[in-house]
N, C-alpha and C positions, 0 to 999 in steps of 0.2 A: 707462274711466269711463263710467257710463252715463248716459245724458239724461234728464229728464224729461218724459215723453208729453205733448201737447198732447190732453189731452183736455176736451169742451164739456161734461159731466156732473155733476153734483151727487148728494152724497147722500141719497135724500129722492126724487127724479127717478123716473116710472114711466118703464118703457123694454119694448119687444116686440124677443126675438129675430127677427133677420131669415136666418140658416142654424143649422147642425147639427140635432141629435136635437130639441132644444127650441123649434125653428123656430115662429112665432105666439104661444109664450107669453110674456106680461108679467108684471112683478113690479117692485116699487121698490128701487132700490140701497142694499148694507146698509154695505159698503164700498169704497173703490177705491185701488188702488195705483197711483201716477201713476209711478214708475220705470219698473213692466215696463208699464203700458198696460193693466191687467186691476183686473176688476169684480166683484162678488162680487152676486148679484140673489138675490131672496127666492122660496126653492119654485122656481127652476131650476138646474138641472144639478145635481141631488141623488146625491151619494154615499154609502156605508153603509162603516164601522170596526165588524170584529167585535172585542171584547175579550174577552179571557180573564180567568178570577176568577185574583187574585193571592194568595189566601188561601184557607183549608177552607171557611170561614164566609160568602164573598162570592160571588157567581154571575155569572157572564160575561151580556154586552148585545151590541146589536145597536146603533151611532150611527147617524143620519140625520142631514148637515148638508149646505150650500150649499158647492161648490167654486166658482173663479175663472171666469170667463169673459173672452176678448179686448173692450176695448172697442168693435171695427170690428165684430163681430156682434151687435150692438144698436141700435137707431134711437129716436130720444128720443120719448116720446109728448106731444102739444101739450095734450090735454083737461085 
C-alpha cells in the first residue's frame, strides 16, 4: 500500500526547477499527484506523441504536452 507524499504545493503555485535538463525554468502547476509525489508544471519537461492517421481521410500529428516531474526538484517561488 502506498502512502501519501507530504507535499507543501498547490495548484496555481509558480515553482523554478532546481536540477535536470530544465534546471532555472519556472512555470505554475497544472497538476499533482500526491500518491507517487510528482507534479505536472506548465511548458516544462515537454514531450512530443507522434500519431498515426487511423483512417484514408485523416492525417497523422505531432503532440506536444507536459510530462510529470518529482516534486523534490522544484523549489516554490515566494513573488
Amino acid at each position: 500500500m502506498l502512502k501519501k507524499k507530504k507535499i507543501s504545493l498547490k495548484v496555481g503555485d509558480t515553482v523554478t526547477m532546481i536540477s535536470g535538463f530544465y534546471k532555472t525554468k519556472t512555470g505554475k502547476i497544472i497538476q499533482i499527484n500526491r500518491k507517487t509525489g510528482k507534479i505536472i508544471i506548465k511548458g516544462v519537461n515537454l514531450k512530443f506523441k507522434h500519431i498515426k492517421p487511423s483512417g484514408k481521410t485523416e492525417i497523422g500529428e505531432i503532440k506536444q504536452f507536459e510530462t510529470y516531474v518529482d516534486h523534490s526538484n522544484v523549489k516554490l517561488n515566494l513573488n
